[in-house]
N, C-alpha and C positions, 0 to 999 in steps of 0.2 A: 064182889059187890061193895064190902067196907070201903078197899081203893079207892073205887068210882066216888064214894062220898066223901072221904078225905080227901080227896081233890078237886070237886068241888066247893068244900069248906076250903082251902088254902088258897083257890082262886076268888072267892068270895072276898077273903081276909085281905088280901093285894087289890082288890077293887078297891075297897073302901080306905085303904090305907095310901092309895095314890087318890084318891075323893078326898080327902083329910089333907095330903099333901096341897093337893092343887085351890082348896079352900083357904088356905093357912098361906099359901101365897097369893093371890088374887087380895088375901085382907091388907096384906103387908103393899101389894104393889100399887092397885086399882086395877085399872083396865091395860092389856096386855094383847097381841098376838097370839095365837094359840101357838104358831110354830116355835116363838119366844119363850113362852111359857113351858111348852116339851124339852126347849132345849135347854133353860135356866134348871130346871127339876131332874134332868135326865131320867126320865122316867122311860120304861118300854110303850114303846108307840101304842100298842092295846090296852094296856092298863092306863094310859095319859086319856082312849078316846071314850074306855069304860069307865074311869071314874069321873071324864066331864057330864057323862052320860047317865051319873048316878046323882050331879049334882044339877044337872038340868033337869033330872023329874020328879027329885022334891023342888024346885020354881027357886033356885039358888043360885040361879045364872042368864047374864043377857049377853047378848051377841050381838055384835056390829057387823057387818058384811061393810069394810075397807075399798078402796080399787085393787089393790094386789092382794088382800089375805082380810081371815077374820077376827077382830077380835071381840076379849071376851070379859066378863067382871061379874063382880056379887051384885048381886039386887038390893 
């Protein structure tokens, strides 16, 4: 049972440290691609769409729906 929870704490910890990452860039660039933005950070594709997803539900992100792709930036 400890496992289970230390790996949830260590997934938790890489959530929020690619959230930090992707905030930290979106400040530096503005508004960006999201596929750009995955691939400038090189981040693992689930932690890229969980920590956009940690910052779109505290209201720390707006989205554009593009012709070919979305992109995305701080509020």
């Amino acid at each position: 049972m400890a496992k289970v929870k230390e790996a949830k704490i260590g997934i938790q910890e890489q959530i929020i440290e690619s959230a930090g990452q992707i905030y930290n860039y979106l400040n530096a660039k503005g508004e960006v691609s999201i596929n750009k933005m995955k691939k400038d950070l090189s981040l693992n594709e689930n932690f890229a769409e969980m920590g956009l997803g940690w910052l779109s539900r505290e209201d720390k992100l707006e989205y554009t729906q593009k012709a070919k792709s979305v992109t995305v930036r701080l509020r």
